[in-house]
Backbone as JSON, one array per atom type, in Angstrom:
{
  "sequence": "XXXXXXXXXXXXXXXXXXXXXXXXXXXXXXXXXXXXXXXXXXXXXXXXXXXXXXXXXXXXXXXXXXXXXXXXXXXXXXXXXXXXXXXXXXXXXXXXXXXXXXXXXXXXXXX",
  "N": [[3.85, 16.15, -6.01], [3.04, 12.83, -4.99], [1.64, 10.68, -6.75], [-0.94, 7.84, -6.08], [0.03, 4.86, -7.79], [-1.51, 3.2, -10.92], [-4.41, 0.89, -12.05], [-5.67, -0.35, -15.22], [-8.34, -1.12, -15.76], [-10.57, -2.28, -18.28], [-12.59, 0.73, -18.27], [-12.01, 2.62, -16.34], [-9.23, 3.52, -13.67], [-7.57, 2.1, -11.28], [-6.07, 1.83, -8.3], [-2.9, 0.3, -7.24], [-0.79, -1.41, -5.0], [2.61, -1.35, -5.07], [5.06, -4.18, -5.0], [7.42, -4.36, -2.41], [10.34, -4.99, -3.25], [9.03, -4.45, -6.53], [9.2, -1.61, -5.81], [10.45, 2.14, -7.74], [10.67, 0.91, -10.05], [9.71, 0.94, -13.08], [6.74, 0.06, -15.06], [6.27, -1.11, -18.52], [3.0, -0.27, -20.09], [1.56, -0.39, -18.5], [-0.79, 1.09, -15.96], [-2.36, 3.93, -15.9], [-3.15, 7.35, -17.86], [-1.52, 10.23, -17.1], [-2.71, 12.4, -17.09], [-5.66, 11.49, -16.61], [-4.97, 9.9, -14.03], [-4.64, 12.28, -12.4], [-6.94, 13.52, -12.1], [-8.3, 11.67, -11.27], [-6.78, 11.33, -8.22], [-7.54, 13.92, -8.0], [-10.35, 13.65, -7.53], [-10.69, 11.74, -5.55], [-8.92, 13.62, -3.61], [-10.97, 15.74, -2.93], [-12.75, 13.75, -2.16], [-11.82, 12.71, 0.39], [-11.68, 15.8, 1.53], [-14.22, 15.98, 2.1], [-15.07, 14.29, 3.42], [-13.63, 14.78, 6.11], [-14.83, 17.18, 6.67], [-17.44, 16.11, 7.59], [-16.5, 14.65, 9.75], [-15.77, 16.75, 11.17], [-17.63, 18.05, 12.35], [-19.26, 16.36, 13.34], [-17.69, 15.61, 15.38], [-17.66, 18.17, 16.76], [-20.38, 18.46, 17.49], [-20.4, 15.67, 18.88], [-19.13, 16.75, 21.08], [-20.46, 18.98, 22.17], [-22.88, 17.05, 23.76], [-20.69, 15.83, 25.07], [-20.06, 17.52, 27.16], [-22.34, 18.42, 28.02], [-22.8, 16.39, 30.02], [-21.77, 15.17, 33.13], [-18.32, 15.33, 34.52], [-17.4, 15.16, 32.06], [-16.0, 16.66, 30.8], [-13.57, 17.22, 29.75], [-12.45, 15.21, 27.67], [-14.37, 16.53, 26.24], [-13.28, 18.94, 25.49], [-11.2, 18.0, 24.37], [-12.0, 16.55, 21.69], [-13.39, 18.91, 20.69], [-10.55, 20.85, 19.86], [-9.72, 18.8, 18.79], [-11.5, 18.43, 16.02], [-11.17, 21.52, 15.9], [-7.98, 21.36, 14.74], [-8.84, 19.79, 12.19], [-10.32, 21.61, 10.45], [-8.34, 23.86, 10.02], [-6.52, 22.03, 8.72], [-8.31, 21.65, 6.64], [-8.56, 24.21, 5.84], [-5.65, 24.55, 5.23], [-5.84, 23.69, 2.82], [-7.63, 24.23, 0.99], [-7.58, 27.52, 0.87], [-6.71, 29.66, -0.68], [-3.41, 31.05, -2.09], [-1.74, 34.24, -2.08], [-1.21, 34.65, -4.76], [-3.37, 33.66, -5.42], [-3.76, 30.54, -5.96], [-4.81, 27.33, -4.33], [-3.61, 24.5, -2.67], [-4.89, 22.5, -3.48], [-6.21, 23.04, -5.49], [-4.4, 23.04, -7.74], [-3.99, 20.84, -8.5], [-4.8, 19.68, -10.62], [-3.61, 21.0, -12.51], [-0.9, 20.81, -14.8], [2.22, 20.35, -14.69]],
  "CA": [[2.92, 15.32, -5.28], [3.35, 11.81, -5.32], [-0.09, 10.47, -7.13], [-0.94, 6.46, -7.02], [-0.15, 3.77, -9.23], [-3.02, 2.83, -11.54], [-4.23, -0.17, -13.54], [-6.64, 0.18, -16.02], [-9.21, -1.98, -16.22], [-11.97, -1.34, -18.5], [-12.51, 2.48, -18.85], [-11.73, 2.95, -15.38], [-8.29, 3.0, -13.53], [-7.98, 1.38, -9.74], [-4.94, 2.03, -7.72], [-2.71, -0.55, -7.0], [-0.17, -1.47, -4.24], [3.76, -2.29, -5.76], [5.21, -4.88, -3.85], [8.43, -3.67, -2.35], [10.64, -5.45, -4.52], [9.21, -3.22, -7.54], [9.59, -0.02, -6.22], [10.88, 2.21, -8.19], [10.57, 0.39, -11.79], [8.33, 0.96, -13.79], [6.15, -1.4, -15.72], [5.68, -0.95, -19.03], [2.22, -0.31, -20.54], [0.47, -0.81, -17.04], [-1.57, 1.88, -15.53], [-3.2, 5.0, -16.72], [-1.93, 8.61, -18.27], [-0.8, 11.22, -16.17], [-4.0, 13.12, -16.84], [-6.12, 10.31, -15.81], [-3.56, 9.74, -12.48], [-4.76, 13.07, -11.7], [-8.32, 13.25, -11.94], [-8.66, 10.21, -9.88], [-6.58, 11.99, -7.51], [-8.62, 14.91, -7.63], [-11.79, 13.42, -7.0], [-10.08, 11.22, -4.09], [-8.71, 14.37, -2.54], [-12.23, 16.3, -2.94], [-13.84, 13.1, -1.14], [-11.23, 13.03, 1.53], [-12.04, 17.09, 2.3], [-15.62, 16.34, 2.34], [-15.33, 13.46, 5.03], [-13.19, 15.8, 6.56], [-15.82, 18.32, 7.2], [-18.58, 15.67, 8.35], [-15.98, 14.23, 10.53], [-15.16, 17.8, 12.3], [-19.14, 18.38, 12.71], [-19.2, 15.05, 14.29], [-16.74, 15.84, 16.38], [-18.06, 19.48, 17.32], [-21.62, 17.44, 18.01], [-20.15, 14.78, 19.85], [-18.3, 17.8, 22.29], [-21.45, 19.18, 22.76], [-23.23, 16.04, 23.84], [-20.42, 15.25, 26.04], [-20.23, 18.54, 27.75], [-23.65, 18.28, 29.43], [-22.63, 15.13, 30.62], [-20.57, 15.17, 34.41], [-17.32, 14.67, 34.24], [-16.39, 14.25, 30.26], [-15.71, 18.01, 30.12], [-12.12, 17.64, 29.17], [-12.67, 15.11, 26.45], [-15.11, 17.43, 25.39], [-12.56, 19.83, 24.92], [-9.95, 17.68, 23.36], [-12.99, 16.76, 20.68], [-13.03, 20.36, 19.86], [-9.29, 20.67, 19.87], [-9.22, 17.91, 17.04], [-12.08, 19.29, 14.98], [-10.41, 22.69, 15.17], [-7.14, 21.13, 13.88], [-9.65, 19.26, 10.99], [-10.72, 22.13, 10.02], [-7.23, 23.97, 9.36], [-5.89, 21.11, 7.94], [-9.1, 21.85, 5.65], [-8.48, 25.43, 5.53], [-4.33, 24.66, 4.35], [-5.57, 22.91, 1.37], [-8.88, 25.24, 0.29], [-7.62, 28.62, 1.07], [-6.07, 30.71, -2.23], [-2.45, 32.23, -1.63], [-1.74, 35.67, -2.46], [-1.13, 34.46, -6.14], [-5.07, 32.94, -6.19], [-3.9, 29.41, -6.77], [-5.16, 26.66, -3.73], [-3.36, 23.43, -2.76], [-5.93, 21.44, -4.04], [-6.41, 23.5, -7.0], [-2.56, 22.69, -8.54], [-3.31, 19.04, -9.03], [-5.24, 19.41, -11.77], [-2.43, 21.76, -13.47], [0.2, 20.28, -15.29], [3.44, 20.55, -14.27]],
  "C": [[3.04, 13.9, -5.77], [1.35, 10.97, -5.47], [0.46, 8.53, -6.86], [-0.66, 5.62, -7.91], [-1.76, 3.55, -9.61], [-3.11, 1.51, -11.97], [-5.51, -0.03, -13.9], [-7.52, -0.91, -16.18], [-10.7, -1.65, -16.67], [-11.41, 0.24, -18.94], [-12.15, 3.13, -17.74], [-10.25, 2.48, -14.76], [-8.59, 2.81, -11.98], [-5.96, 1.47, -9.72], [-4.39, 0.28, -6.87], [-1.45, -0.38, -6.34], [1.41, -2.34, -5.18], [4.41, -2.68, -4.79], [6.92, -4.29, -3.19], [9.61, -4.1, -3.19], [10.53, -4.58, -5.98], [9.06, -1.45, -7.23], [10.62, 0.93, -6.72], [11.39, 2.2, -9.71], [9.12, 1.07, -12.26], [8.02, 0.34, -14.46], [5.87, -0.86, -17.2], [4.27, -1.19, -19.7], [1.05, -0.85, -19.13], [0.25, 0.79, -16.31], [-2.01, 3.06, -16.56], [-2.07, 5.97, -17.59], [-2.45, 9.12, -17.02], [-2.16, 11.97, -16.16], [-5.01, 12.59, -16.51], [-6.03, 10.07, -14.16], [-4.6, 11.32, -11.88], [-6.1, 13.71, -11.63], [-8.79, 12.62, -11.22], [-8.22, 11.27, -8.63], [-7.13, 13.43, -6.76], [-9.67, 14.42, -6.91], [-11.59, 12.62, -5.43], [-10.11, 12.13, -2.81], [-10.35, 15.14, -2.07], [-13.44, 15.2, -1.93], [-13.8, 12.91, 0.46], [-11.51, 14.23, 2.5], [-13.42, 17.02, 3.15], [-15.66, 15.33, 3.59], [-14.84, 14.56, 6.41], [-13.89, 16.87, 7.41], [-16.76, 17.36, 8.14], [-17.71, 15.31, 9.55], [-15.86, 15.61, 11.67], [-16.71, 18.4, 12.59], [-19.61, 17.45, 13.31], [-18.35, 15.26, 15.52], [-17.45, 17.36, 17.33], [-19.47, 19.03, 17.63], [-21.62, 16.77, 19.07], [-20.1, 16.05, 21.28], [-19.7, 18.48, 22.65], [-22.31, 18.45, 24.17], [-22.33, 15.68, 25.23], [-20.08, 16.24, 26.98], [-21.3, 18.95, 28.68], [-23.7, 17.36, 30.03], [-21.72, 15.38, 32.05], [-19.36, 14.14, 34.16], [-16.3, 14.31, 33.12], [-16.29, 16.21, 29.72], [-14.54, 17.92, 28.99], [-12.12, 16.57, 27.82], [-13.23, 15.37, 25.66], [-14.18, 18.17, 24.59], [-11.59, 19.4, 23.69], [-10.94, 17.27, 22.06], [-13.14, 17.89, 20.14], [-11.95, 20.69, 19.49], [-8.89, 19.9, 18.53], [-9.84, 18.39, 16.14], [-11.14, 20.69, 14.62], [-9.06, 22.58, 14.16], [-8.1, 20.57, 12.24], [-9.98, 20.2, 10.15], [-9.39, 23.4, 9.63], [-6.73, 23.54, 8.86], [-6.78, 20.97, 6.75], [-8.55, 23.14, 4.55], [-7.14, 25.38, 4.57], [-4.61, 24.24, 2.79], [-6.66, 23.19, 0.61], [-8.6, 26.59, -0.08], [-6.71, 28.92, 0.03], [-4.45, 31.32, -1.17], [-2.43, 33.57, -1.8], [-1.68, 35.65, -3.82], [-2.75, 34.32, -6.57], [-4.68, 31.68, -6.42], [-4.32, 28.56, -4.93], [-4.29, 25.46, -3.98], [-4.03, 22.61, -3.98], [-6.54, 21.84, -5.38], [-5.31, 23.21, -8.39], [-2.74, 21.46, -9.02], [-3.87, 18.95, -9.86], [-4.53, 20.02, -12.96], [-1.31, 20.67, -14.1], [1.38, 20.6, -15.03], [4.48, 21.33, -15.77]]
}
């Protein structure tokens, strides 16, 4: 998984954009550790899921809403249509394999 650059400022690290020019290098003594890198990343992905969800309950709301309306059937539908993808694209990265381990559970593992 390709995590963020960091830079550390303070006790906290903040992701930062390398200009194209340095991609590739690396800087010494600039950004976080690796266990750091992936904590952030955790909590990122974990905030991402959770919009995720309000967004596909927004969406399954909206389709309601525009369903008793004349005429907006079919972008009703395609509003459900996207939620349902939202919510597999939830499911790929919550749901346990046959091993027990979760996408979204690995990034806090160490390689």
């Amino acid at each position: 998984m390709i995590l963020p650059k960091m830079l550390m400022i303070g006790e906290s690290c903040v992701a930062v954009a390398d200009p194209p020019s340095a991609r590739g290098k690396t800087r010494a003594g600039s950004g976080c550790s690796d266990r750091r890198r992936r904590a952030i990343a955790a909590a990122m992905l974990s905030t991402v899921l959770s919009l995720l969800v309000l967004a596909a309950i927004a969406l399954v709301a909206g389709a309601v809403y525009l369903w008793r309306k004349p005429g907006m059937r079919k972008q009703a539908l395609l509003m459900l249509v996207l939620a349902a993808i939202a919510l597999v694209n939830l499911a790929i990265w919550t749901v346990p394999d046959s091993r027990g381990r979760s996408p979204i559970g690995q990034i806090g593992e160490q390689r």
